[in-house]
C-alpha positions in Angstrom: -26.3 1.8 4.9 -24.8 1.6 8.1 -21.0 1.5 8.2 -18.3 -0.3 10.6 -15.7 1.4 11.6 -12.1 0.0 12.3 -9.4 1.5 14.5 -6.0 1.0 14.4 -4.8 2.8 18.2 -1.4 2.1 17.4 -2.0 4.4 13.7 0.2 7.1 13.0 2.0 7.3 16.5 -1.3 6.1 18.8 -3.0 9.0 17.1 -5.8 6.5 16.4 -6.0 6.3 20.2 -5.8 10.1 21.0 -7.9 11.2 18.4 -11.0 9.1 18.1 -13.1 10.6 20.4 -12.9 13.6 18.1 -13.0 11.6 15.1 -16.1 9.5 16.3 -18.1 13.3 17.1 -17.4 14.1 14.1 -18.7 11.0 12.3 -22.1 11.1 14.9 -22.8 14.8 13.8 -22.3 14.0 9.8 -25.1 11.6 10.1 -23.7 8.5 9.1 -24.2 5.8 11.3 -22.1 3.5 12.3 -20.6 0.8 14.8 -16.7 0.6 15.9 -14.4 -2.2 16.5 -10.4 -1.3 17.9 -7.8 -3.7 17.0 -5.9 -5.5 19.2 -2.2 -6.8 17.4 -1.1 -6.9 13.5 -3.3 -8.9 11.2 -6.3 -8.4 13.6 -8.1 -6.1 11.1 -8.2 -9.3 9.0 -10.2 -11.1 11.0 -12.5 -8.3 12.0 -13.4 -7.6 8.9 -14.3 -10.8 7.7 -16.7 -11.7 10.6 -18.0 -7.8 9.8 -18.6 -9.1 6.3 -20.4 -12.2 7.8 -22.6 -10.4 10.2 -24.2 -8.1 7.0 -22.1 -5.1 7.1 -21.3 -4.4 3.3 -19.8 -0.1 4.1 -16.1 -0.3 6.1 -14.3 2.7 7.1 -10.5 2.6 8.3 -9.4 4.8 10.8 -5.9 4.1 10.2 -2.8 3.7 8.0 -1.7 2.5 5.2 -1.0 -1.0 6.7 -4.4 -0.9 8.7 -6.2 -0.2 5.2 -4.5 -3.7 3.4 -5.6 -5.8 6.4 -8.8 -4.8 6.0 -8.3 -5.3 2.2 -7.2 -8.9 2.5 -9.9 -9.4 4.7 -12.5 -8.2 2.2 -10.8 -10.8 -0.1 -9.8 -13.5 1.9 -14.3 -13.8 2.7 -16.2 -15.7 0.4 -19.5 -14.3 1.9 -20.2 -11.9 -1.1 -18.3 -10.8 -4.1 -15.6 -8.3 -3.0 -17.4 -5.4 -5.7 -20.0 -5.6 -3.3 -18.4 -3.7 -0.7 -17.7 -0.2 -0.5 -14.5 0.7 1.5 -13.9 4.3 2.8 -10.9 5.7 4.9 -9.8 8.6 7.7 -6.0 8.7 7.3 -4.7 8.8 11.1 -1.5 6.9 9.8 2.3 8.3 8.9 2.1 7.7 5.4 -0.7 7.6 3.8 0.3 7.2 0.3 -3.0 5.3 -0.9 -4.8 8.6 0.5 -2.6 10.7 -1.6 -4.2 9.1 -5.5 -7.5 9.7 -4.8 -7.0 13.1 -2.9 -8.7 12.1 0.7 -7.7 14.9 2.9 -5.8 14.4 6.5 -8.3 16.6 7.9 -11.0 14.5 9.7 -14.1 16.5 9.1 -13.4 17.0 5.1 -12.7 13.2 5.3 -15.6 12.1 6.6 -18.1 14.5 4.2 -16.3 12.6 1.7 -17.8 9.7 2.9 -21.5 11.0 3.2 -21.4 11.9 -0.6 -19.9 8.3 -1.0 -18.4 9.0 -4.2 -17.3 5.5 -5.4 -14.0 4.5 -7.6 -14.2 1.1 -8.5 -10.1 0.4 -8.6 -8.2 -2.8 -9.3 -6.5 -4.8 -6.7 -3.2 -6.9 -6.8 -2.6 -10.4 -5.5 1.0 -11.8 -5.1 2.4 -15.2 -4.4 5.7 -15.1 -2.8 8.0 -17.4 0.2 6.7 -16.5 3.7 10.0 -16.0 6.0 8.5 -20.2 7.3 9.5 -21.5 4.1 5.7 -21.8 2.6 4.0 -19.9 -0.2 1.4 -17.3 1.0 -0.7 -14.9 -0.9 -1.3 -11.0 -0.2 -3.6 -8.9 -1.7 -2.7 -4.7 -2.4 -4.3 -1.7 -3.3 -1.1 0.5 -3.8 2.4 -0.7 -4.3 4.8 -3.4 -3.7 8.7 -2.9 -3.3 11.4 -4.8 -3.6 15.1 -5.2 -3.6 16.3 -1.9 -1.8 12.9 -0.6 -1.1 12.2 -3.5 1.0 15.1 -3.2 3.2 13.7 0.8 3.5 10.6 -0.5 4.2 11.6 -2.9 6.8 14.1 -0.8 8.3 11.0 1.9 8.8 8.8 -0.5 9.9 10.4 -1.7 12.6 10.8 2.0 13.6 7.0 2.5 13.7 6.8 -1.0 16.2 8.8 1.0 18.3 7.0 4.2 18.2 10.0 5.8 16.8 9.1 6.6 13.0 7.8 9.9 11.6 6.8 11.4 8.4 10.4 11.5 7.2 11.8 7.9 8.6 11.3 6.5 5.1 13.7 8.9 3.4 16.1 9.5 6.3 16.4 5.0 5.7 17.3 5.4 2.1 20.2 7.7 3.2 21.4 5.4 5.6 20.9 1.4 3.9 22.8 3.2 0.7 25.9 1.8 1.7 24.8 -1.9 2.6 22.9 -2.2 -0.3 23.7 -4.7 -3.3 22.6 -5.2 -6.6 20.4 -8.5 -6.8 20.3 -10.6 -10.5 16.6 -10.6 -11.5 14.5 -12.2 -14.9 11.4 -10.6 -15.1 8.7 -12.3 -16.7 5.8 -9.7 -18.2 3.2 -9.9 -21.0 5.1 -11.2 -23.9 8.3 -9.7 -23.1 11.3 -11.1 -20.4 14.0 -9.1 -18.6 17.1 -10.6 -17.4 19.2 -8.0 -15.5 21.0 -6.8 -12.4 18.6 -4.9 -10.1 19.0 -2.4 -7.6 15.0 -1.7 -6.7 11.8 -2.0 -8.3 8.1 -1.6 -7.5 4.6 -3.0 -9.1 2.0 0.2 -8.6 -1.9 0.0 -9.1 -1.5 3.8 -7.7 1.3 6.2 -7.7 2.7 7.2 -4.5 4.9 4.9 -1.5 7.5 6.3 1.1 5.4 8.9 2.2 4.8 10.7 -0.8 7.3 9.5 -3.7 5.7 9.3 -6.9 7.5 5.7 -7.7 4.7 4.7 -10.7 4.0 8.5 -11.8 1.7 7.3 -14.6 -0.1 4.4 -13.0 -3.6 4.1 -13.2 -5.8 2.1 -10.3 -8.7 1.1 -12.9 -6.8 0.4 -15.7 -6.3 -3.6 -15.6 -2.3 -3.3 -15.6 0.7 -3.0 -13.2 3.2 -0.3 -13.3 6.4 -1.6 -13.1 9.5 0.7 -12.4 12.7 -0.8 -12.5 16.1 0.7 -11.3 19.3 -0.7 -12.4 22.3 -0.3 -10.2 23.4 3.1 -9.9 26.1 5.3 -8.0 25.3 6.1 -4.5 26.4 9.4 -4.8 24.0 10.1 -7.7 21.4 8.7 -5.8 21.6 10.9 -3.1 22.1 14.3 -5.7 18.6 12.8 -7.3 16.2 11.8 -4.3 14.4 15.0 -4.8 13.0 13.5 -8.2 11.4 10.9 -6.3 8.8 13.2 -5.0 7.8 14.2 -8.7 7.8 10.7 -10.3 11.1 12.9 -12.8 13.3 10.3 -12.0 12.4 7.4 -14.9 13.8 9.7 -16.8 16.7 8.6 -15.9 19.1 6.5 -17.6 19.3 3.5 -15.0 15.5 3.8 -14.6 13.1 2.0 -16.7 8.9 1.2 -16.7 6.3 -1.0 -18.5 3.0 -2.5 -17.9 1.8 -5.6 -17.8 -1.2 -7.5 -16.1 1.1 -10.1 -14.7 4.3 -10.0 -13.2 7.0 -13.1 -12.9 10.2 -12.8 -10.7 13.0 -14.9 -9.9 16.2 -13.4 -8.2 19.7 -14.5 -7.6 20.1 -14.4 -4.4 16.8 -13.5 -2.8 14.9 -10.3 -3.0 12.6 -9.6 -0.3 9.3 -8.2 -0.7 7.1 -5.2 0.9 3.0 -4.6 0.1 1.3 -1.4 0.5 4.2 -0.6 3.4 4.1 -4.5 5.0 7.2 -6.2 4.9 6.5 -9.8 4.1 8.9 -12.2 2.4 11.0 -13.2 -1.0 10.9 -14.6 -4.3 10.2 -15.9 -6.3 7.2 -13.4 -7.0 3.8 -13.7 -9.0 2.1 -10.8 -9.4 -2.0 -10.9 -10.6 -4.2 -8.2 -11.1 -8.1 -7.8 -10.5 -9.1 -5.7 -12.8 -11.9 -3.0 -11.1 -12.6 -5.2 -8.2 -13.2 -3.1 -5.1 -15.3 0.3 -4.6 -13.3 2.9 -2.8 -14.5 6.0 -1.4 -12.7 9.0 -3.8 -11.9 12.8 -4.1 -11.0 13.3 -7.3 -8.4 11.0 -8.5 -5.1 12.2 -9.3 
């Protein structure tokens, strides 16, 4: 029952760093036991959780953010010691985001995280792979537990990200980027292939959900469900920049599909090919562009939960 711990330093401003001492107290005088591993550079909590996997350790905490959390999530799928439902993942939010925290009500506070943990309430939630053209040229795979973005929320998520590399983000980078890439933003042809149905259309962003929440707290799939076998996809079709800006507070309440431009469906497999490209971000990683294919894993990893939103 013992559990590794991996910390991301660089989480949530180097708050990782500064607060792990009192994070790692904490965790001693819950109980639980445990061993701890820092990383080192991006992608590094692959690796590390892999050879964790391989050296018996079947309980993995993140001390991160949301980025930390899909390493370690395409490390648990990217091993082929054990089947993935085998392995129980937990997480203290250190990071600026933490929209995978918000579905399943894990609290920022470290103490009432990590008594969360020692009742080890367990949500067994689905997981999404997508194929898609690394920035190389080649096809690569990603695994996510939370949302991808594409078209406009891409370039917001890339713009934000390379904030963060530079220690410049905060909690409100994400929106304060949507306000600013409005203007240098176009429309991008898309046919979406789903479950029996087909889309041809112009886009202006979409996202796939398993959960609800990206940005830092916008409700971008407000009826997804993480164990339900099926993506959420939200499409928006091009749209005034002016309205956009009167309507960004019905982003934070998931109220926005109700409008016009805006439209949803499910489906347990997602096809997409874009005239010209559309990039691609995963859970808050910018990675590349279509074409897309999106698969779902129905209940295929154990999560540590509050009580799911």
């Amino acid at each position: 029952m013992e559990w590794f711990v991996l910390v991301n330093p660089n989480a949530g401003k180097r708050k990782g760093e500064k607060d792990w001492l009192e994070i790692s107290a904490k965790i001693t005088a819950s109980g639980i036991k445990f061993e701890h591993v820092f990383t080192e550079h991006r992608g590094h909590a692959v690796i590390l959780t892999r050879k964790c996997i391989e050296n018996g350790y079947r309980n993995i905490i993140v001390v991160g953010g949301d980025g930390t959390l899909n390493e370690v999530v395409n490390g648990i799928f990217l091993q082929k010691e054990i089947p993935t439902n085998e392995i129980t993942l937990a997480m203290i939010p250190v990071g600026t985001g933490n929209d995978w925290c918000r579905m399943f009500n894990i609290p920022g506070d470290y103490k009432q995280a990590i008594n969360l943990i020692k009742k080890r309430k367990v949500f067994v939630q689905d997981t999404g792979t997508i194929k898609y053209i690394s920035s190389e040229g080649g096809e690569k795979t990603r695994y996510f537990i939370n949302m991808a973005g594409m078209g406009f929320d891409a370039m917001v998520a890339q713009k934000t990200n390379k904030q963060k590399d530079l220690g410049k983000s905060n909690p409100m980078s994400y929106v304060i980027n949507i306000f600013s890439s409005l203007f240098s933003y176009s429309s991008t042809k898309v046919t979406i292939l789903l479950d029996g149905e087909k889309i041809m259309s112009d886009i202006f962003s979409m996202s796939v959900g398993i959960c609800q929440y990206n940005g830092g707290g916008m409700k971008q799939a407000p009826t997804a469900l993480p164990d339900d076998g099926l993506f959420d996809l939200t499409l928006i079709k091009p749209i005034g920049k002016f309205k956009i800006i009167r309507n960004i507070i019905k982003l934070f309440d998931g109220s926005f599909t109700r409008m016009p431009e805006v439209s949803t469906y499910r489906s347990s497999k997602i096809i997409i090919h874009s005239e010209p490209k559309m990039y691609l971000e995963a859970d808050g990683e910018s990675l590349g562009h279509t074409p897309f294919v999106f698969n779902i894993i129905p209940q295929s990893l154990n999560v540590v939960s509050g009580l799911l939103k």
